[in-house]
Rosetta silent file (secondary structure, phi, psi, omega in degrees, C-alpha in Angstrom):
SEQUENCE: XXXXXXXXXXXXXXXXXXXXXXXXXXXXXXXXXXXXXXXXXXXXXXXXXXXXXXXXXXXXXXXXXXXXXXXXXXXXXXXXXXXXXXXXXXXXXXXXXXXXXXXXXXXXXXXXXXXXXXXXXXXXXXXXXXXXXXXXXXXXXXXXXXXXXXXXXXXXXXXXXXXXXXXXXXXXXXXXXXXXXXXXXXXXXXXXXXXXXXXXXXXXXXXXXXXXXXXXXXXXXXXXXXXXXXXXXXXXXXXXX
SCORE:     score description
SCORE:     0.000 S_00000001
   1 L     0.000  121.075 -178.106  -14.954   -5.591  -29.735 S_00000001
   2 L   -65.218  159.050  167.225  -17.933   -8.068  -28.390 S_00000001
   3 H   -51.704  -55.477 -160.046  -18.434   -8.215  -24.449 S_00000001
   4 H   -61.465    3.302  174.882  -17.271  -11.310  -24.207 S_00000001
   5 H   -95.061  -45.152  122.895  -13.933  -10.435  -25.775 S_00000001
   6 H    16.433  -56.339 -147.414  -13.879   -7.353  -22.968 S_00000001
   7 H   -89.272  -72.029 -161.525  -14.696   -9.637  -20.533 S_00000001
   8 H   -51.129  -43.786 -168.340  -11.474  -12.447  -21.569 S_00000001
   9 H   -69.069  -57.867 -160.388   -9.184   -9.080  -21.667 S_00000001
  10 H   -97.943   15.038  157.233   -9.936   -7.764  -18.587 S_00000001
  11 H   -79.276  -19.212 -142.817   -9.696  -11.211  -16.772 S_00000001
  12 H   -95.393  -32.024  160.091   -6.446  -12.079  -18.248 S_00000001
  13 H   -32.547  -70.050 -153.551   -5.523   -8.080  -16.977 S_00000001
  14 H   -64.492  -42.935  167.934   -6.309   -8.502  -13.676 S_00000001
  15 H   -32.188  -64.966 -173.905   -4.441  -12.598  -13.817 S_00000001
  16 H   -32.354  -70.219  174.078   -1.372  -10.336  -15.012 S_00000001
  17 H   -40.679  -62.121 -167.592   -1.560   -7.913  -12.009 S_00000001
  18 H   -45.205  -75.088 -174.579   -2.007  -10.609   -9.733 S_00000001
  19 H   -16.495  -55.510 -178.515    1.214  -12.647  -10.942 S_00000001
  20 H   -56.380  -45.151 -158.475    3.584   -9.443  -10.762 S_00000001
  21 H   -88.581  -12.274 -164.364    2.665   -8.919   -7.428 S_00000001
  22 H   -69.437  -37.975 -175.746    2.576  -12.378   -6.099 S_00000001
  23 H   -53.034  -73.054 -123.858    6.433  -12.802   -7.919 S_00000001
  24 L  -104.040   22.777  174.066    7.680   -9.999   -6.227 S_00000001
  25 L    70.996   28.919 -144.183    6.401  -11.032   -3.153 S_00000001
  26 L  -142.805   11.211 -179.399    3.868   -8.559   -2.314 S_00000001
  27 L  -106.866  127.055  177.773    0.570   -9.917   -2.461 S_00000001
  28 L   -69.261  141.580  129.410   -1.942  -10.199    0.971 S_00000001
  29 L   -33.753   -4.374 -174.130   -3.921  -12.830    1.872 S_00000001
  30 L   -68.853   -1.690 -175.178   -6.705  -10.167    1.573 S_00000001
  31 L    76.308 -103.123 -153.644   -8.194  -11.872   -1.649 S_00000001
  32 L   -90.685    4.664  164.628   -8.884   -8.903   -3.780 S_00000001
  33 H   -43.996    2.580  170.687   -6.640   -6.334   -2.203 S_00000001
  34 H   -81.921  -26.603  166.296   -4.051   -6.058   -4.692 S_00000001
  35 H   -72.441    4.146 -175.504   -6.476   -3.768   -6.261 S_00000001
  36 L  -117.058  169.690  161.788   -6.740   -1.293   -3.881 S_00000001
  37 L   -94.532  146.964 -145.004   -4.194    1.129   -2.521 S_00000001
  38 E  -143.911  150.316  147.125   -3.034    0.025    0.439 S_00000001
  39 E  -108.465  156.335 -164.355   -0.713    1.347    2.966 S_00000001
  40 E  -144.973  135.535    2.204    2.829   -0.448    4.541 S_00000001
  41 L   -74.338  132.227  154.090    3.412   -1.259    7.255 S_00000001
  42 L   -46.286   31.621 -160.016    0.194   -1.367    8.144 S_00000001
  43 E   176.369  140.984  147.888    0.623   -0.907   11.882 S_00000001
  44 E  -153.384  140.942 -178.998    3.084    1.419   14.215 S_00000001
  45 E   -50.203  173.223 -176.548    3.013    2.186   17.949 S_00000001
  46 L   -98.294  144.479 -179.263    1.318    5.285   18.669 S_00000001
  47 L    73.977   11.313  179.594    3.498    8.581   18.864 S_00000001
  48 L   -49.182  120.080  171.031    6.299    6.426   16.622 S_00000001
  49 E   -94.220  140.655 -175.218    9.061    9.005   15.512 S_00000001
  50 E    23.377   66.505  177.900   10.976    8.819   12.657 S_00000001
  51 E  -115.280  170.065 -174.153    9.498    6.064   10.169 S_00000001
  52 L  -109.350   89.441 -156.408    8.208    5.420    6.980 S_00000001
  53 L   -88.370  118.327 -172.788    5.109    5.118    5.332 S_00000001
  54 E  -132.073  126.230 -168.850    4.767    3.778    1.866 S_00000001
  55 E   -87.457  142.940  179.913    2.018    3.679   -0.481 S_00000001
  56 E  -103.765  150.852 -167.049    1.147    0.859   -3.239 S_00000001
  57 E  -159.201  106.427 -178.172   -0.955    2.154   -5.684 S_00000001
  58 E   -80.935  167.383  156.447   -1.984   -0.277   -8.441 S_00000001
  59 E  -144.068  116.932 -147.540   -3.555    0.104  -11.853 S_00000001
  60 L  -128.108   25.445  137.867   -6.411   -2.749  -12.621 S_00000001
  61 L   -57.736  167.395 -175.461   -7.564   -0.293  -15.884 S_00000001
  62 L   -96.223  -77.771 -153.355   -7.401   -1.795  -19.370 S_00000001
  63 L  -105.986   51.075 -162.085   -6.524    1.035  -21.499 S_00000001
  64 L  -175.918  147.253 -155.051   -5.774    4.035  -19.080 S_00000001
  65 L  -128.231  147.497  169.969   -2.250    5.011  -17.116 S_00000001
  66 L  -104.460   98.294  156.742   -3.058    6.441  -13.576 S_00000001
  67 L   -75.911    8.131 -162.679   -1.402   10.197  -13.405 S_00000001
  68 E  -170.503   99.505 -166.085   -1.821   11.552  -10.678 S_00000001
  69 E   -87.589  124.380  147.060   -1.889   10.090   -6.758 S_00000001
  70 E  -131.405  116.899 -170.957   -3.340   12.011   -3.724 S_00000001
  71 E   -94.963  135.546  179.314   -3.287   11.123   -0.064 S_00000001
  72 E  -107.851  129.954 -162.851   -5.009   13.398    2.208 S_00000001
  73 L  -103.840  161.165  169.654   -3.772   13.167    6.059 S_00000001
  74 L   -96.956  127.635 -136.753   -6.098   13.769    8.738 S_00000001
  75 H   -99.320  -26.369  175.095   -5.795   17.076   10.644 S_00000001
  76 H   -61.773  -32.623 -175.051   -8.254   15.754   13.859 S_00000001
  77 H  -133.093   90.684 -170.727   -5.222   13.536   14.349 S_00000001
  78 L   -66.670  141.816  147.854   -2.193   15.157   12.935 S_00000001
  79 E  -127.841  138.792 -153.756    1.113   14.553   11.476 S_00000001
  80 L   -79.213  -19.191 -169.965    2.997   17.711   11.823 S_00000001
  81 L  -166.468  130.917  171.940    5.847   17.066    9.236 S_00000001
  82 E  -116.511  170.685  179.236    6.893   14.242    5.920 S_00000001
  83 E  -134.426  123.370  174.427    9.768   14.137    3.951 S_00000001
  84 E   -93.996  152.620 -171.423    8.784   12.726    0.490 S_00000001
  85 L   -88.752  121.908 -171.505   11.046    9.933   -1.038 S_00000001
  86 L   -82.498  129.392  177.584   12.000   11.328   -4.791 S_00000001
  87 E  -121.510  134.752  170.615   10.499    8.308   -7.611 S_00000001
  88 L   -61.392  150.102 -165.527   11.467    8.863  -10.798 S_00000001
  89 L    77.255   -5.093  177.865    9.152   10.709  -13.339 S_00000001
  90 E  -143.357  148.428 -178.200    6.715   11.963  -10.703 S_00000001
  91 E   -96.754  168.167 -174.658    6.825   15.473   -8.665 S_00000001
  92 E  -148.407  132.977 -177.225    5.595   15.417   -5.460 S_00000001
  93 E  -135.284  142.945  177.099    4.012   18.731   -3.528 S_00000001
  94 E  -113.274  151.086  170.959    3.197   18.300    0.020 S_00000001
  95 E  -123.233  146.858  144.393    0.487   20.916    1.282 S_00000001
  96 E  -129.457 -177.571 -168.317   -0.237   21.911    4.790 S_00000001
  97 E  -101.660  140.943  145.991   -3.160   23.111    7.086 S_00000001
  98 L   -51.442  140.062 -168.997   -3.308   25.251   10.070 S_00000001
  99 L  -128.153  154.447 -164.168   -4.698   23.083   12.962 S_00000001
 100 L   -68.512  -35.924 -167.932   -7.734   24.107   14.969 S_00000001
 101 L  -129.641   89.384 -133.537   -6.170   22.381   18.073 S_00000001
 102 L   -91.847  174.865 -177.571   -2.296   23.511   17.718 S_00000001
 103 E  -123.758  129.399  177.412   -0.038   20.056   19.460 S_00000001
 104 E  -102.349  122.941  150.595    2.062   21.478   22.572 S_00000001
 105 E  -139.157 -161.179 -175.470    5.298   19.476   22.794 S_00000001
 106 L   -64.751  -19.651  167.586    8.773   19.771   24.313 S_00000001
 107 L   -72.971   -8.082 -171.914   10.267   21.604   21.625 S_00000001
 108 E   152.658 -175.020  158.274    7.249   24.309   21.105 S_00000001
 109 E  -108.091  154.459  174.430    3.695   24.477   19.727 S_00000001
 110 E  -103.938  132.107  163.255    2.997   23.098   16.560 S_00000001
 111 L  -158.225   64.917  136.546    0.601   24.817   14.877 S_00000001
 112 L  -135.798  155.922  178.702    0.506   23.333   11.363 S_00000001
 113 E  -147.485  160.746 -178.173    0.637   19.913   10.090 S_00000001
 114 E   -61.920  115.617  167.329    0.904   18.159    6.628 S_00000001
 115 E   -91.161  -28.763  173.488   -2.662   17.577    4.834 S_00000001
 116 E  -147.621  132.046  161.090   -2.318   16.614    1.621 S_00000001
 117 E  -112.134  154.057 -170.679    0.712   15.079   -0.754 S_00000001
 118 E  -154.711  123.468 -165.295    0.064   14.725   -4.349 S_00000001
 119 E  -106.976  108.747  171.147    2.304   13.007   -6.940 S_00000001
 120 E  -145.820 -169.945 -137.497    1.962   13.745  -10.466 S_00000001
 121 L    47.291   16.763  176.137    3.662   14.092  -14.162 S_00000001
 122 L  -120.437 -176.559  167.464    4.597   10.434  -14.068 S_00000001
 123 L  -154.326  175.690 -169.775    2.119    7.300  -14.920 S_00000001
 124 L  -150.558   98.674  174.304    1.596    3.965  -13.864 S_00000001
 125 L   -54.576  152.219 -162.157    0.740    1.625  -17.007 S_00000001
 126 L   -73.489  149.619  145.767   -2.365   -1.110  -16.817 S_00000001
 127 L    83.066   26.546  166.152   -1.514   -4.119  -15.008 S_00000001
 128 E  -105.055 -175.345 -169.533    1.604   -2.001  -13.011 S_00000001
 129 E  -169.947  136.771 -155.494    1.901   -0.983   -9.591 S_00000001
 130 E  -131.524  147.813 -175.248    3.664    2.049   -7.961 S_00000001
 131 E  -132.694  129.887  179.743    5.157    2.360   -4.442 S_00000001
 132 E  -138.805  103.935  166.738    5.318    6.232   -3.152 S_00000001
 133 E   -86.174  123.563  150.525    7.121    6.382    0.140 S_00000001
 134 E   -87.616  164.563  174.835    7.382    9.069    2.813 S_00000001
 135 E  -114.911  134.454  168.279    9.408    9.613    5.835 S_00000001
 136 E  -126.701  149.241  178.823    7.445   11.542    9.127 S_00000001
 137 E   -39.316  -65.452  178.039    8.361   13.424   12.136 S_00000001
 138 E  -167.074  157.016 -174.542    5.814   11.792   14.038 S_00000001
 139 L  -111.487  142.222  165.873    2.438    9.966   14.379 S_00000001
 140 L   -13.600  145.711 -177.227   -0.350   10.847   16.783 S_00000001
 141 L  -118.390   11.868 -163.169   -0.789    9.309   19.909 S_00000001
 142 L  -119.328  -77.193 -118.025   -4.867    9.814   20.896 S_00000001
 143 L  -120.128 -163.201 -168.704   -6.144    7.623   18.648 S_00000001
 144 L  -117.752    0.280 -176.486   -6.244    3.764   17.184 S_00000001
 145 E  -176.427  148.949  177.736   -6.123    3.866   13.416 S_00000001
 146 E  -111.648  140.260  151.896   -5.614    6.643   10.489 S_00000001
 147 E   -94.543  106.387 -137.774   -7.565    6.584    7.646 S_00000001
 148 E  -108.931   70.386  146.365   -5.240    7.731    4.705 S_00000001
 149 L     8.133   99.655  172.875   -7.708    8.974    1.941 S_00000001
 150 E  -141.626  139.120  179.375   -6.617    8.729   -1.976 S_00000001
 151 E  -103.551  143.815 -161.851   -7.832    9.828   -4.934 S_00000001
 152 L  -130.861  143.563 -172.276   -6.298    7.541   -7.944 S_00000001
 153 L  -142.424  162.519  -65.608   -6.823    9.834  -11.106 S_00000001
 154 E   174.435   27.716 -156.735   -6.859    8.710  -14.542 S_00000001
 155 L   -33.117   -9.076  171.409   -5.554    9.624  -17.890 S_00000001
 156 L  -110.794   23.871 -168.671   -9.091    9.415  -19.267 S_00000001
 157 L   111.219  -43.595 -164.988  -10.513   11.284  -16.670 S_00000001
 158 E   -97.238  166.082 -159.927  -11.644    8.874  -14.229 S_00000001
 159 L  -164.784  113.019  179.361  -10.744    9.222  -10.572 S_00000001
 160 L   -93.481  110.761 -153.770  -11.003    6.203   -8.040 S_00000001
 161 E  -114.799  112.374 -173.829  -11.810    8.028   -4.354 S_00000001
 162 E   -93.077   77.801 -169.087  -10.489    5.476   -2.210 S_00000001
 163 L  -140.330   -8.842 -177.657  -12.208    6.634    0.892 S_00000001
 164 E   -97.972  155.632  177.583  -14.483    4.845    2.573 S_00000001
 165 L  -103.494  176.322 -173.694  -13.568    3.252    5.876 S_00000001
 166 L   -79.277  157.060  161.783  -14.551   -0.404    7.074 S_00000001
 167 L  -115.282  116.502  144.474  -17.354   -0.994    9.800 S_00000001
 168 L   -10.817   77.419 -153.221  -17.553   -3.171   12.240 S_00000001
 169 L   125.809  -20.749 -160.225  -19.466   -6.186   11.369 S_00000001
 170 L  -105.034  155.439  168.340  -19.371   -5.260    7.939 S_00000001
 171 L   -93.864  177.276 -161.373  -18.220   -6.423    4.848 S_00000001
 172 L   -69.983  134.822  166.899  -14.796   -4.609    3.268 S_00000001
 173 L   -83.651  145.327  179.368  -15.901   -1.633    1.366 S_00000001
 174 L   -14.688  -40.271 -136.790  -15.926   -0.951   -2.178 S_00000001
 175 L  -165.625   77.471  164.907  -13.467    1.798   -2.468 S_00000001
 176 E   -86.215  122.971  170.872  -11.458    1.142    1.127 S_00000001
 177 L   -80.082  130.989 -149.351   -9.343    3.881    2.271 S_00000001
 178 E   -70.032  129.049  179.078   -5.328    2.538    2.762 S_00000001
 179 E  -123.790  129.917  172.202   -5.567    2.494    6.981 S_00000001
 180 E   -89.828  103.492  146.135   -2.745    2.874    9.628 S_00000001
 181 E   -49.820  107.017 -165.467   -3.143    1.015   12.717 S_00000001
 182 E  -104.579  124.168 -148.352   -1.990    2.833   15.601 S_00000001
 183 E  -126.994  137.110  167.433   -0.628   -0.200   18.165 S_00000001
 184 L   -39.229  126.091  173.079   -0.068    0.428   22.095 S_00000001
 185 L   -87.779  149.750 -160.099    3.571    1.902   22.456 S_00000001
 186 L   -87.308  167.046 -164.331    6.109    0.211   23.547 S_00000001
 187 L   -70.010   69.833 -156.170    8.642    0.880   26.803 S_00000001
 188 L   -76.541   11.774  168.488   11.734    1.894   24.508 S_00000001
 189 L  -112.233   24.490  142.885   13.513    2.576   27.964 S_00000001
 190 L   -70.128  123.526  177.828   13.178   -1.309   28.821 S_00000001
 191 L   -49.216  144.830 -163.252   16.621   -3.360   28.223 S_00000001
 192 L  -110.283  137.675 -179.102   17.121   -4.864   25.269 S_00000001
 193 L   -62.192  145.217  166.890   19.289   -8.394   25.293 S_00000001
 194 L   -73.137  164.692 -149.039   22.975   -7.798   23.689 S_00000001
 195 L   -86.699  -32.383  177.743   23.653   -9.167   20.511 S_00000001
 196 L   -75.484  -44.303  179.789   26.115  -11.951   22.344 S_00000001
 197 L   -79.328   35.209 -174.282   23.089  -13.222   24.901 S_00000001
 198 L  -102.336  139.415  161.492   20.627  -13.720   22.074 S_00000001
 199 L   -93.692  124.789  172.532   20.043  -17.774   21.516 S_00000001
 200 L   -47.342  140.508  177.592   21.469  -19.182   18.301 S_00000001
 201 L   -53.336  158.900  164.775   18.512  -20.275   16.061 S_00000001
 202 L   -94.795  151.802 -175.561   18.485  -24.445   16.566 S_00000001
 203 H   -51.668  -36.256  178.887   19.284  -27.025   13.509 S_00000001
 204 H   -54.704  -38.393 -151.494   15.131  -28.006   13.723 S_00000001
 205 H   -96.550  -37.944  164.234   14.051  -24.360   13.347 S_00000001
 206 H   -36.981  -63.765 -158.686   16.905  -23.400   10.507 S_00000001
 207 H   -60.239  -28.331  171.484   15.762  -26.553    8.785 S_00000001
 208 H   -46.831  -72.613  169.801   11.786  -25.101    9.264 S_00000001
 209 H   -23.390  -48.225  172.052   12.713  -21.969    8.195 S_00000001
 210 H   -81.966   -9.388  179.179   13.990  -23.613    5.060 S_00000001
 211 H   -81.363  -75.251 -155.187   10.745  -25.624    4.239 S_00000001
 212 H   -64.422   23.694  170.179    8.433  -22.352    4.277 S_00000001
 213 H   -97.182  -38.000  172.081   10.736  -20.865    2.232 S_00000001
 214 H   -50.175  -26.733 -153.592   10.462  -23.699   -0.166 S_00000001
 215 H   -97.499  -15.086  169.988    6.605  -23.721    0.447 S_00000001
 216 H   -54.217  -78.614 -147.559    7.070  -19.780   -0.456 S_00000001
 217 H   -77.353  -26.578  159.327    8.990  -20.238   -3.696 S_00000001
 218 H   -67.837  -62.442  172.064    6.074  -23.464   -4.522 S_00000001
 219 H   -75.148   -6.378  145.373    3.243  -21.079   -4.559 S_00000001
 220 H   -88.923   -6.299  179.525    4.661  -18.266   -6.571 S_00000001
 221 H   -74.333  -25.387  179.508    6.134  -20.895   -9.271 S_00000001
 222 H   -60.903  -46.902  179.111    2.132  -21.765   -9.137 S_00000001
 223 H   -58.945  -36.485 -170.259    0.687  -18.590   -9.401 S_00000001
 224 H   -74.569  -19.479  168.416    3.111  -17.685  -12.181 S_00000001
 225 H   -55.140  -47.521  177.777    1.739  -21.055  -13.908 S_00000001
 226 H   -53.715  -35.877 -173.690   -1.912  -19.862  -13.659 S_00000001
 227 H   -63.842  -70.469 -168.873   -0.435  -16.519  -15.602 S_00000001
 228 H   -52.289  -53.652  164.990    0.906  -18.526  -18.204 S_00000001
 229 H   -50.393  -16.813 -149.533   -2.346  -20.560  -18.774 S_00000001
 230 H  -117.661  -57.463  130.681   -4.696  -18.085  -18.867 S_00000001
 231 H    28.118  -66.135 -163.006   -2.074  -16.200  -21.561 S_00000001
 232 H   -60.457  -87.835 -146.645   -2.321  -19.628  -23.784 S_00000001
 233 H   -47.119  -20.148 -174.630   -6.153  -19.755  -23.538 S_00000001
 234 H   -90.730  -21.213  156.247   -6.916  -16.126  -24.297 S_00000001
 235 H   -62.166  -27.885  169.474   -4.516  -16.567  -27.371 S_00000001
 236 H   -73.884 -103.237  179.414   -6.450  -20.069  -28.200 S_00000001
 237 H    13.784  -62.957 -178.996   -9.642  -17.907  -28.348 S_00000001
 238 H   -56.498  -66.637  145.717   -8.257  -15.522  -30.290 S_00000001
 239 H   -43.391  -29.493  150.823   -7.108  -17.556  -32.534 S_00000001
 240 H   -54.646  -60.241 -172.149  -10.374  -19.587  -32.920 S_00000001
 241 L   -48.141    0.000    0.000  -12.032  -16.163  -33.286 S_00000001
């Protein structure tokens, strides 16, 4: 196969990837960040109890299935306990650590926390995308952001170390580790308005509401056009060839 045939394949790949996720709603403003694994929601108050973290985990190989996922948590800022979400076709083993600096709370000391989860026997085919959700006890409260390590593994071998974090100032790194933003927490023992005193949406903002949905549903019928073109032309090529 010439480069330049290489080259046509793994643009029309990544055009693929893009499409799926843009259809399904799930593609960032981030440019090329549909290629990395990323975690969602990006953001929770600090010391947040009983939430959900879920990872996207892409595959932008041509000829290679990703087997085997592993997020490593960080033990300087611990989370003492997950629940993993069962996805079909892949096992999931959570490991934990002893911690150097045990967490005193009202219930006891803790003094282990979760370190690593690792999903494998399943695979996630080129130009696919995988979601592997957990549930946790609870997230740290001393710091301002987690950096969630992953190793992306291969069926040929190759293993994508998602690890570095961004700098300040800097551009986004190669290999960007999926990062949790830890957000000032909020007063949960401030009142919350009843369900009756809430103000009804107005006809102007319903009617808003209904344009950007419209302006939503215009730019994925676009994207999915751009799919479709670049489909024709790598078959007119082909066919040329």
């Amino acid at each position: 196969m010439s480069p330049k045939h290489t080259t046509v394949r793994r643009a029309l790949r990544r055009t693929t990837l893009v499409t799926t996720l843009t259809a399904a709603g799930l593609l960032t403003a981030a440019g090329s960040a549909f290629a990395h694994v990323t975690v969602h929601p990006g953001s929770y108050p600090k010391g947040a109890t009983d939430g959900t973290l879920t990872f996207r985990v892409p595959n932008e190989e041509d000829d290679a299935d990703t087997t085997q996922v592993q997020v490593f948590l960080p033990t300087d800022h611990p989370i003492p306990s997950v629940l993993v979400t069962p996805e079909p076709g892949w096992t999931a083993e959570v490991k934990t650590t002893k911690l150097k600096n045990p967490i005193k709370t009202d219930d006891g000391t803790i003094n282990e926390a979760v370190s690593q989860i690792t999903w494998t026997k399943g695979k996630i085919e080129p130009g696919q995308y995988q979601d592997f959700s957990v549930a946790f006890g609870q997230l740290p409260d001393d710091t301002d952001q987690l950096a969630l390590k992953t190793l992306q593994t291969y069926s040929d071998g190759k293993v994508v170390r998602w690890i570095e974090e961004p700098k300040p100032g800097q551009a986004e790194p190669e290999n960007p580790a999926p990062l949790l933003h830890l957000t000032k927490a909020t007063d949960e023992a401030a009142p919350s308005a009843s369900a009756s005193a809430a103000p009804k949406p107005s006809a102007a903002a319903a009617g808003d509401s209904t344009t950007r949905g419209l302006g939503i549903a215009g730019l994925i019928a676009g994207v999915l056009g751009i799919g479709t073109a670049a489909v024709a032309l790598y078959r007119s090529r082909s066919a040329r060839r």
